[in-house]
C-alpha positions in Angstrom: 105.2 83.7 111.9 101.8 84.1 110.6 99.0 86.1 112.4 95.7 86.2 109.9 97.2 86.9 106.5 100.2 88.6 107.4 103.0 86.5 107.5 107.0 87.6 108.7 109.4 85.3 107.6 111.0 82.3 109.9 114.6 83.5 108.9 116.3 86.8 110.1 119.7 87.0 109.1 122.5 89.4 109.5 122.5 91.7 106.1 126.2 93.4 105.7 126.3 97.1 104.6 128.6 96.7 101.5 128.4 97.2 97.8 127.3 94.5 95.2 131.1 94.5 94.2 131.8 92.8 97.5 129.9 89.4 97.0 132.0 89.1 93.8 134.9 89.9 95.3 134.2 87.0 98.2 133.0 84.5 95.4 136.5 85.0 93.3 138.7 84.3 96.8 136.3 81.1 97.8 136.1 79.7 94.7 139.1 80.8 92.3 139.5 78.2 89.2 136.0 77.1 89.5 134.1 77.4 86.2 132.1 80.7 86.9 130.2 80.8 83.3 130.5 78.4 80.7 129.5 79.4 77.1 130.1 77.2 74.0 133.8 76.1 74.6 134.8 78.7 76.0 134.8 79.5 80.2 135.2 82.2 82.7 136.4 81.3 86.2 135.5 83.4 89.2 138.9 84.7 89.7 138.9 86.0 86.0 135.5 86.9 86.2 137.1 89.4 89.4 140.2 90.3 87.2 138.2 91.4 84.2 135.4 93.3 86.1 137.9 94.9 87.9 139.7 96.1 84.7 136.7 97.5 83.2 135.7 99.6 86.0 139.4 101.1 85.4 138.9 101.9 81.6 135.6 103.1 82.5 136.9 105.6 84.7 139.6 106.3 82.4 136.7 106.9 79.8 134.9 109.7 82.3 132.4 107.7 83.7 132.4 108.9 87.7 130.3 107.4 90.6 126.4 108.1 90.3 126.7 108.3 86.6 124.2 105.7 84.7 125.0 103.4 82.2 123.2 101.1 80.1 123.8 97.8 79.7 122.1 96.5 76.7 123.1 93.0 75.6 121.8 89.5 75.0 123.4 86.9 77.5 126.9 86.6 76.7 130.4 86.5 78.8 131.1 89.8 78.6 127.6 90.8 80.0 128.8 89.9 84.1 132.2 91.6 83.1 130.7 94.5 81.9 128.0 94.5 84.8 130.5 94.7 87.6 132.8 96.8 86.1 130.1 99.5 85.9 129.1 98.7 89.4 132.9 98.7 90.3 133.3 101.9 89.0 130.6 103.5 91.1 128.0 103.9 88.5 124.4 102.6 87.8 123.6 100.0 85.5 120.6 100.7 83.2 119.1 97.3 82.6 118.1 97.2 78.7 116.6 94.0 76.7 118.2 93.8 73.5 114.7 93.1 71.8 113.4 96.4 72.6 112.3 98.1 69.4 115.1 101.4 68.6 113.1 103.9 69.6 111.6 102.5 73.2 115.5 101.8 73.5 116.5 105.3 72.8 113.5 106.8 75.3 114.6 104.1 77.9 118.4 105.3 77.6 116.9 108.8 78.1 114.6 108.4 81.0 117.6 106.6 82.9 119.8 109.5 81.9 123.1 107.1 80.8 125.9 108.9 79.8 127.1 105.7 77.7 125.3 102.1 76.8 127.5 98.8 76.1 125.6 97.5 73.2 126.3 95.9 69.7 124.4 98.7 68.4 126.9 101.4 67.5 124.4 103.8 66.4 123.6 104.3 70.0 124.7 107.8 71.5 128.0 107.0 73.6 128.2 103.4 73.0 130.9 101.0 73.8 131.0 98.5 71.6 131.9 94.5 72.2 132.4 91.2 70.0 129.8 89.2 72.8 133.7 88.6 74.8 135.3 91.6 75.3 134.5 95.2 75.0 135.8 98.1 72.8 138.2 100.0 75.8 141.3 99.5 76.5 141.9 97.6 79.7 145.0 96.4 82.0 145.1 93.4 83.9 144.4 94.3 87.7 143.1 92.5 90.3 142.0 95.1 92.4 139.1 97.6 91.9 139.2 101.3 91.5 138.9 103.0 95.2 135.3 104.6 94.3 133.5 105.7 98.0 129.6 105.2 97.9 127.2 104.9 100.8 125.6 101.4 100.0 122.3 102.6 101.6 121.8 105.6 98.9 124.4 105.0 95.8 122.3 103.0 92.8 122.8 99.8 91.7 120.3 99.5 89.3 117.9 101.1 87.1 115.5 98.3 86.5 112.5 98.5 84.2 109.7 97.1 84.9 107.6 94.3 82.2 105.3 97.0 81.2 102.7 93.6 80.6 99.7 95.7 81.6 101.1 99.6 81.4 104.0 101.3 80.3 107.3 100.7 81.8 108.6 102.5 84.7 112.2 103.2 86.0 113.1 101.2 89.2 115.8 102.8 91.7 117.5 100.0 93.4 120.2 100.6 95.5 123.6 98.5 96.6 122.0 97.7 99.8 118.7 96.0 97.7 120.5 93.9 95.6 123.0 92.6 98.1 119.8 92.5 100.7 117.9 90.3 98.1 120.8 88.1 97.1 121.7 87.3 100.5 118.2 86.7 101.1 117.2 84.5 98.7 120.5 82.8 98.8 120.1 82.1 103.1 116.2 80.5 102.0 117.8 78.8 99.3 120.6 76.9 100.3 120.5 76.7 103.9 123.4 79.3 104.2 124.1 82.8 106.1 126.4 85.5 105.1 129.7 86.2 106.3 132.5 88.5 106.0 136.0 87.2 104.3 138.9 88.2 105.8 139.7 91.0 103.1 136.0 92.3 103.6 134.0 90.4 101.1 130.9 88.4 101.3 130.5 84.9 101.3 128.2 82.1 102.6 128.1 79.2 104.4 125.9 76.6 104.8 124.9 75.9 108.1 122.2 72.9 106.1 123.3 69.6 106.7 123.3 67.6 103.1 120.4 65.6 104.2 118.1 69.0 103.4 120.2 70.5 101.1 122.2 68.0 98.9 123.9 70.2 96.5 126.2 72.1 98.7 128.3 75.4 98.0 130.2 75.2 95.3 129.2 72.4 93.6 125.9 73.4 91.6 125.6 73.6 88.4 122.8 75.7 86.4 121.8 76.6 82.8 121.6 80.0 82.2 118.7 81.2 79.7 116.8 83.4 81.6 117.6 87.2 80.3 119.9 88.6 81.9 118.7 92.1 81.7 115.2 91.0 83.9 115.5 90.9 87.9 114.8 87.2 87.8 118.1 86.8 85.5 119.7 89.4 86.8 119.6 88.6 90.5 119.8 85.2 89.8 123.2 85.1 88.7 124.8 86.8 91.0 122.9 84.4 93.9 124.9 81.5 91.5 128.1 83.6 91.8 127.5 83.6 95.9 127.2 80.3 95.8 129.4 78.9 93.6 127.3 77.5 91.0 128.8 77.6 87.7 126.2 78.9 85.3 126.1 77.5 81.5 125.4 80.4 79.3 122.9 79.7 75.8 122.3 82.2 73.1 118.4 81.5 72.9 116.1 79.5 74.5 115.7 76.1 72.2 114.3 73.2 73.7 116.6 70.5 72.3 119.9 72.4 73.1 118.6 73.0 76.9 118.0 69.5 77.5 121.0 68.5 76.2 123.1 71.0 78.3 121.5 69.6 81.3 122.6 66.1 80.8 125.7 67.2 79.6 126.7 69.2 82.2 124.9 67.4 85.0 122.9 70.4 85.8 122.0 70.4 89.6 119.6 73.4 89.0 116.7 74.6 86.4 115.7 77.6 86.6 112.8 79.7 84.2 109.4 80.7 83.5 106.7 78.9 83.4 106.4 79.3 79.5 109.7 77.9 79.1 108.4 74.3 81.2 105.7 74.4 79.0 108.1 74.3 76.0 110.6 71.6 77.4 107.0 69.5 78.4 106.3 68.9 75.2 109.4 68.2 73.4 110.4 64.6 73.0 113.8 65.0 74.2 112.8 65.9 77.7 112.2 62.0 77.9 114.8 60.2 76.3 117.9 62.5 78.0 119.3 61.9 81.3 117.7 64.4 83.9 118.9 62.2 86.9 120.9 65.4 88.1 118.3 67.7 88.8 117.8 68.7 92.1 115.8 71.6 92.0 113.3 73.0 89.3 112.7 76.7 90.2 110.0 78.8 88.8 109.1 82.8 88.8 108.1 85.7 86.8 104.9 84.5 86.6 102.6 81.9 88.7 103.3 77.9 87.6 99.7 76.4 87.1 99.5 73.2 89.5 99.0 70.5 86.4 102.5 71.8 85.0 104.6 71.5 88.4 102.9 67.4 88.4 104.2 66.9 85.0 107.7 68.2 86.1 107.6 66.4 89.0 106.5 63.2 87.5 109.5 63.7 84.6 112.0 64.3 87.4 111.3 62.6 90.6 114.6 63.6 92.7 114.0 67.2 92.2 112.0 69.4 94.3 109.7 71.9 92.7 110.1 75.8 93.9 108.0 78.3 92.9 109.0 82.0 93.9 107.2 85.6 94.3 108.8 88.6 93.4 108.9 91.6 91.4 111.4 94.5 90.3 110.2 96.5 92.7 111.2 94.3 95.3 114.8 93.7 93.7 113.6 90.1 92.6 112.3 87.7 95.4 109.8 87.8 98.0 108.6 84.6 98.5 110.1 81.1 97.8 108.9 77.4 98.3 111.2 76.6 101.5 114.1 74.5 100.1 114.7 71.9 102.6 114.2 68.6 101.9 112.1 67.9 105.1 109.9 71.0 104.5 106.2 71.3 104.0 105.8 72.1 100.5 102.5 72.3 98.0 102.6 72.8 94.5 101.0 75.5 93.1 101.7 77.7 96.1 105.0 80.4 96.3 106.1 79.4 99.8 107.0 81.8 102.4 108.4 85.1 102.7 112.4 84.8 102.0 115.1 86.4 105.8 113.5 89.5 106.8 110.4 90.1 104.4 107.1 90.4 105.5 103.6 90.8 103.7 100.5 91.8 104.7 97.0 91.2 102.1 94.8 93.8 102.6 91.3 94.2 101.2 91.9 94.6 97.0 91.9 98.0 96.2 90.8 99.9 99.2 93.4 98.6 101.8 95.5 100.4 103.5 98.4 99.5 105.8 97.3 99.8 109.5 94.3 98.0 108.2 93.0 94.5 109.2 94.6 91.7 107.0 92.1 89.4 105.4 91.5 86.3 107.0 93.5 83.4 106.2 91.8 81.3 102.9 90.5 84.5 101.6 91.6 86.8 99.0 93.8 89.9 99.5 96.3 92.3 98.1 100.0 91.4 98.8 101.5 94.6 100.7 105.6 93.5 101.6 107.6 95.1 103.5 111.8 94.3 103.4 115.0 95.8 102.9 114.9 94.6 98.8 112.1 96.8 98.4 113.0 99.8 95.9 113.5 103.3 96.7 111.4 104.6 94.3 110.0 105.1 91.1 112.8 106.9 88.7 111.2 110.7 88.7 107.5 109.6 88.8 106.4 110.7 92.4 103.0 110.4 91.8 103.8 106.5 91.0 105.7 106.2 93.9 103.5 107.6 96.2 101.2 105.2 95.2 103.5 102.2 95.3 104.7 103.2 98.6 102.6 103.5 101.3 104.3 104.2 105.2 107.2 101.7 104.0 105.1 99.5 102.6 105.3 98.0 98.8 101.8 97.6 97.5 102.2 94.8 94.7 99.5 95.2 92.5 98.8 91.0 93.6 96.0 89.2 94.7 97.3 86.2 97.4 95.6 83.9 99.4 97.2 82.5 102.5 96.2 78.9 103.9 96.4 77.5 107.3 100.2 76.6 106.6 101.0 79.9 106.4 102.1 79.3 102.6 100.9 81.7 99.9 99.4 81.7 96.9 99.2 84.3 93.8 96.0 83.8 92.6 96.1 87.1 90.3 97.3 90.9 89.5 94.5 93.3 90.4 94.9 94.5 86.7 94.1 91.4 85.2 90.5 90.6 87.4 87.7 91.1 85.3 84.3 92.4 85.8 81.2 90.4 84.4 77.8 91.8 85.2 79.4 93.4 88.3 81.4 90.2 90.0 85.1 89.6 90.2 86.2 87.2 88.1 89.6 85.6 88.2 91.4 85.1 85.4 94.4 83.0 87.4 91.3 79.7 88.1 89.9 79.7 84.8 93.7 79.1 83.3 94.4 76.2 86.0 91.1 75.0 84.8 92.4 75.2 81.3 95.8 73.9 81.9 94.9 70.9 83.2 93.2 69.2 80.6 95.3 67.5 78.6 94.3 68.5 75.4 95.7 72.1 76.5 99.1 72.9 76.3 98.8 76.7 77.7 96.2 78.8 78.5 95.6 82.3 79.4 92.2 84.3 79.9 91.2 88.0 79.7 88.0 90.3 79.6 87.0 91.5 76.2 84.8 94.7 76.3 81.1 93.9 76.1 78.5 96.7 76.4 76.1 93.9 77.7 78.2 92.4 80.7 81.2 94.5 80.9 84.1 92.2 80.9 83.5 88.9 78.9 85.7 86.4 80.1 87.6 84.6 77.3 90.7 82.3 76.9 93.3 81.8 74.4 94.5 78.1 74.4 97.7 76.6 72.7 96.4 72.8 72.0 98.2 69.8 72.8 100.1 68.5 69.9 97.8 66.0 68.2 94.7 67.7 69.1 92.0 68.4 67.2 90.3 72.0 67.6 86.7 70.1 68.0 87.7 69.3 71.3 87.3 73.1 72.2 83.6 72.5 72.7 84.1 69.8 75.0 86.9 71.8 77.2 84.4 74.2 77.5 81.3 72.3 78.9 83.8 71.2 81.0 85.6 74.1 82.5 82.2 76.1 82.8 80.9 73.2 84.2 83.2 73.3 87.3 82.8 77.0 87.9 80.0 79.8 89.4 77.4 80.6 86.3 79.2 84.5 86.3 82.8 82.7 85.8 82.2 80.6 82.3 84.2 81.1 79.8 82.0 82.7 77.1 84.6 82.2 74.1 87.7 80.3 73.4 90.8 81.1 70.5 92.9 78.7 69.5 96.0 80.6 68.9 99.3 79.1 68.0 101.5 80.7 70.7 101.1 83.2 73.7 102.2 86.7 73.7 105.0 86.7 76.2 107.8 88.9 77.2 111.3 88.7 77.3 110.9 86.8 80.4 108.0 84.6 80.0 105.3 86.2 81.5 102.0 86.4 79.3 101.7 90.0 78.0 97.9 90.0 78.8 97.4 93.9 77.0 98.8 92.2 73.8 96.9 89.5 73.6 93.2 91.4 74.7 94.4 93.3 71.2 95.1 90.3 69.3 91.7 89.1 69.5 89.7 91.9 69.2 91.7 92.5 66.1 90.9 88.4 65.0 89.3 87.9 61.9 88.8 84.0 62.2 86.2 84.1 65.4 86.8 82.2 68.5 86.8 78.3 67.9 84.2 78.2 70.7 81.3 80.8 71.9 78.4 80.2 74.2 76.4 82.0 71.6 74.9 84.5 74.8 75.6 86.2 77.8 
């Protein structure tokens, strides 16, 4: 339902009460022998996946750790990292999402602001670390299949302390409780594959799919995806355990490489790709992505940051029986927002995030001064994204200043600039962080890059303000070329690109960089790369030589 630009979603369905433990529990029982993770030549099945979490949560216990405690969870992706993630969870405790590339000493003030008690980590320096081998951890465990008997209110116990990118500030503490993360899983799973939640007859949570084929032709239990997102980010996070509901078996890889994630999707006939948009850009331009067999690709999936229209055509074009999907989400908000809707039938357009996901809705409001209560923008213009849902966090982890700011009458204010069109679909056009100010006028960052992105002599592109006492913000790019291309062209991308835009929009310098700044999980760490070139001693490969 859309009235102006605030839009409710077209799905309602009915969200169980019940711990994150319980859609695991339902998975193992439906699906049993199935191939739950898949790493090197080694698998896990769901039903072991079950035993194992089960027995960690026991030797957790048995090592002090008591419901409401946190622990951190800092690993690469690995078979022990699900194991060790539902034990914790099993046990009553919180997880502490921690990337393993954080520098020691942002580790150690993460581990502190979250308060853990103990961190599963290959670091054993760490304060109260459990150790592992990537397979199994350093406690002593029994085989059990059933979990400890830990009471928690799912509406108020934590799931997960979840830190945020920190792309354009310093990171913050997310409080997510069981009720989010089931919320968002079940959520994202009923836009995703055509399916509703049910109870199993010992109390977990499964799904079935009330999609005929015709819409969604890889049913339950039968998809297959390759699993390189990090683990430790909501889009990784939540993503496998939306597999695990479904019964996708997920194919683990150490790193992301190019050659080796090609070659696992032909191999294992993966029906699902799932990433960043940095990570297409990386599998566009290697060779391989034209010479393996991508015939069993169904669906290409995209988040963490907004695809540029160009790259969805070149998937599209390399794999025509796949849909693509772009989604809209953010920790905040568990994961998921907004996806493209999934059918086959549906009215899709690339280069737009879809609609809200079962029982979301968002609201744009006027940037910066809105207010909920306040009139939505009308449809075609641009607005902050305000979303309401029951993924939406419960706060800001001991920053209530933050929070209050964040939260507004029940309402998540996302820091996003949308547009919604006369379908009702959305569009992220940019984070209210990244607009720039030239001589007093907004300037998007979000079109210049599409602009970019779509010539073919431009691989990647992103754009940012550099201080200028003259105009304020001077709006500049950083391009990755094409392989083959010749940085002269620069010039010519330019007169281009300014050439299709208002005069206070032009591009007034262009680097040719080698690679992006990105995070962990792909997104373009825009406060990193404004330093990079102010700190360049080459020059820009292209300046308008004025203001």
């Amino acid at each position: 339902m859309t009235t102006g630009s605030t839009l409710r979603s077209p799905i309602s369905i009915d969200l169980p009460v019940v711990p994150v433990g319980a859609l695991l529990d339902g998975a193992a029982r439906r699906f049993g022998d199935r191939a739950a993770l898949v790493h090197h030549d080694e698998s896990l099945s769901f039903r072991e996946l079950w035993s194992e979490a089960c027995a960690v949560a026991h030797a957790l216990i048995g090592r002090g750790i008591r419901p409401g405690d946190v622990v951190g969870l800092h690993l690469p992706n690995c078979l022990v990292w699900p194991v060790a993630y539902h034990g914790i969870l099993l046990a009553g405790a919180t997880v502490a999402l921690a990337s393993p590339a954080l520098p020691p000493e942002l580790l150690r003030a993460q581990l502190e602001d979250a308060g853990a008690t103990a961190v599963i980590s290959r670091d054993t320096t760490l304060p109260g670390v459990i150790g592992t081998d990537g397979r199994r951890l350093d406690l002593p465990t029994s085989p059990t299949d059933a979990p400890p008997d830990v009471e928690l209110d799912p509406t108020v116990a934590l799931a997960h302390l979840a830190y945020t990118g920190g792309t354009t500030g310093r990171s913050k503490g997310v409080e997510l409780t069981h009720a989010n993360v089931v919320a968002n899983v079940l959520q994202y799973t009923a836009s995703g594959s055509g399916s509703v939640p049910v109870p199993d007859v010992r109390g977990g949570i499964t799904v079935e799919q009330t999609s005929p084929p015709e819409e969604h032709p890889v049913r339950l239990g039968e998809g297959v995806s390759i699993a390189v997102a990090p683990w430790f980010h909501a889009m990784g996070c939540n993503g496998l355990t939306i597999g695990f509901v479904a019964g996708a078996t997920a194919v683990v890889q150490d790193r992301f490489d190019p050659a080796a994630y090609l070659a696992d999707v032909e191999r294992h006939r993966a029906t699902t790709l799932s990433g960043a948009p940095a990570m297409y850009h990386a599998l566009l331009a290697h060779p391989d992505a034209r010479s393996r067999d991508l015939s069993s690709v169904r669906s290409v999936t995209s988040g963490a940051s907004p695809m540029a229209v160009a790259q969805a055509e070149r998937i599209a074009a390399l794999m025509p029986d796949a849909i693509v999907l772009e989604g809209y989400g953010l920790t905040e908000a568990t994961m998921a927002l907004c996806t493209s809707p999934s059918a086959r039938s549906a009215h899709r357009r690339i280069g737009t995030v879809g609609v809200p996901i079962a029982d979301t809705e968002l609201t744009l409001l006027e940037v910066g001064s809105g207010r909920p209560g306040d009139e939505p923008v009308a449809v075609g213009e641009r607005g902050e994204i305000w979303a309401r849902g029951p993924q939406v966090m419960r706060c800001y982890h001991e920053r209530p200043d933050e929070t209050a700011d964040a939260l507004v009458d029940g309402w998540l204010r996302t820091g996003d600039i949308g547009i919604v069109d006369d379908h009702g679909l959305v569009s992220v056009v940019d984070r209210v962080k990244d607009m720039l100010l030239f001589k007093g006028y907004n300037v998007y960052p979000r079109e210049l890059e599409e602009l970019l992105v779509a010539r073919p002599e431009v691989l990647t592109a992103a754009v940012v303000g550099l201080p200028d006492e003259a105009v304020g913000e001077s709006p500049t790019a950083a391009v990755v070329l094409s392989p083959g291309s010749d940085p002269a062209v620069v010039a010519e991308v330019a007169t281009a690109i300014n050439g299709a835009v208002r005069p206070y929009e032009r591009l007034r310098r262009i680097f040719v960089v080698d690679a992006l700044p990105t995070s962990a999980a792909g997104k373009v760490l825009k406060r990193d790369l404004r330093d990079a070139l102010l700190g360049a001693t080459d020059g820009p490969a292209w300046s308008d030589g004025g203001s």
